[in-house]
N, C-alpha and C positions, 0 to 999 in steps of 0.2 A: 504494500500500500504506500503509495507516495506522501512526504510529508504534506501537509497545506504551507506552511512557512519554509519550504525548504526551495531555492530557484530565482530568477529573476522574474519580482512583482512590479509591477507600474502603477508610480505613484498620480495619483491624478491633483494637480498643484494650483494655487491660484492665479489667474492671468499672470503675465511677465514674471512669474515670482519661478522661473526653472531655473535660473542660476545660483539663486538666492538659498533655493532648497536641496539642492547638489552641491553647495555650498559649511549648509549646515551637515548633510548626510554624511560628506570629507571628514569633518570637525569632530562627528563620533565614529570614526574607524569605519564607518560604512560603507561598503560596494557599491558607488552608484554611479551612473552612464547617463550622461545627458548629449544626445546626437546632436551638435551644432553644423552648420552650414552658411557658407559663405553667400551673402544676396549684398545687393547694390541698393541703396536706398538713397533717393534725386528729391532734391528739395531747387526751390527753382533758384537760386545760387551756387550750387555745391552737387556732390554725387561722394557717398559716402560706402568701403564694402564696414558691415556689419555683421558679426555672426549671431544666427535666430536659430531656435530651436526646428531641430524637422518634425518632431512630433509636439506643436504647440499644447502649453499645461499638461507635458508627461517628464516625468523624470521614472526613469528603472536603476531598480536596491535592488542589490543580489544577498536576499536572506539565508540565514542558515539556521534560525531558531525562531521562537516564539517572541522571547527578549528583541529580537532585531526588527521583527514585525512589528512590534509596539513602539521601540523607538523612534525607527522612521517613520513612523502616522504624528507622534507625537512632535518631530519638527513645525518650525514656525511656519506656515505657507502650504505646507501638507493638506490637502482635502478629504481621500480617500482614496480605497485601492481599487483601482478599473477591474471588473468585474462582467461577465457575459451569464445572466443568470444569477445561479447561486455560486457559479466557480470563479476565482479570482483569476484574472487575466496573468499566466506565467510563460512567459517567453524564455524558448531553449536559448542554449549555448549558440547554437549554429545559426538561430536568427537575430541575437547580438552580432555574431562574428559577421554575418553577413550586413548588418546595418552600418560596422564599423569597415568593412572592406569599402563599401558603395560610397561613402563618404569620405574617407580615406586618399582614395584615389586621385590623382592630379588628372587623368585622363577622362574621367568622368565628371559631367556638367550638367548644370540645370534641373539639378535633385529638387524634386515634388512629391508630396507625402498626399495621397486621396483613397482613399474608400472603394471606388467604382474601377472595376476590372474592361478594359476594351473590349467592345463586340468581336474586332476582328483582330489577328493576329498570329507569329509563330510563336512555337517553341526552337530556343536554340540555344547553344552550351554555349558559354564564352568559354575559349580558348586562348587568350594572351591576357598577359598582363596581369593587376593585383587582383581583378574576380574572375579568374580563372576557373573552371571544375563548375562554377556556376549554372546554374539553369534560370531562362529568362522569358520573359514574352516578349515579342518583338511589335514595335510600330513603325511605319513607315512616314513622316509627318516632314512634310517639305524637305524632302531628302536627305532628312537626320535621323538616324537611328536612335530609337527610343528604347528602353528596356524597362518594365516593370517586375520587380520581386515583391512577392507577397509576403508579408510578413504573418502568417495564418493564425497566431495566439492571439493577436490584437486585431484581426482583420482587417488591417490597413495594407498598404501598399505603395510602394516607394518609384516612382519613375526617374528615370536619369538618361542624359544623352551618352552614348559611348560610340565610337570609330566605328567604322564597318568591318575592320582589318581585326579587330577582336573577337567575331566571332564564326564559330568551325564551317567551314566549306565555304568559304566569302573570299 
């Protein structure tokens, strides 16, 4: 029987408060991941890059007791633990590893985090480069290769531009 407190839980935080609260989670020995990404923000003066969260008001603690469940709820900006039903939202290892490869990457661009899976589309492995061994969908959207990974514990989904030279039989 798997623990309930044992895994990576997502914490669900209040507006702009994910650094604040990955912040605090650092300060008590806590394992926690908060996905940043680089966006350009144009104010009619200036053009600023900024890094924002890819899953806005989520921060992920990787628990390993009951004790660390309650600490990390009990941070300042803490709301609650995302939740599908009565089960708490726990994302594996390999869908961290994989959120940290796609963002990661210098070669990949124009990371977008949405819900809604494309009508149409392939399947195709990457083959070069840091998400290598990967499995993707593919889009084809004004001659830029798009890749969406699902991230299935949260049922989100991340899109990102990647080369065409990245992936197998291309």
């Amino acid at each position: 029987m798997r623990n309930l407190y044992n895994g990576w839980h997502v914490l669900y935080v209040k507006s702009r408060h994910e650094k604040k609260v990955y912040d605090f989670l650092s300060e008590l020995s806590l394992e926690a991941y908060l996905p940043l990404i680089k966006t350009i923000k144009k104010w009619s003066d200036r053009k600023k890059v900024v890094h924002e969260p890819l899953f806005p008001s989520y921060v992920f603690v990787n628990l390993t007791s009951s004790l660390d469940f309650h600490k990390a709820f009990s941070v300042s900006g803490a709301c609650a633990y995302i939740r599908f039903g009565k089960e708490y939202a726990i994302v594996t290892d390999k869908e961290v590893n994989q959120i940290k490869l796609l963002i990661g990457s210098k070669d990949v661009t124009d990371v977008v985090m949405g819900t809604q899976l494309p009508k149409v589309g392939e399947i195709k492995k990457i083959n070069y480069g840091a998400l290598s061994g990967l499995n993707c969908e593919v889009l084809k959207v004004g001659n830029v290769n798009k890749i969406i990974v699902q991230i299935e514990s949260l049922q989100q989904n991340i899109t990102a531009s990647i080369p065409s030279y990245y992936f197998e039989g291309e």
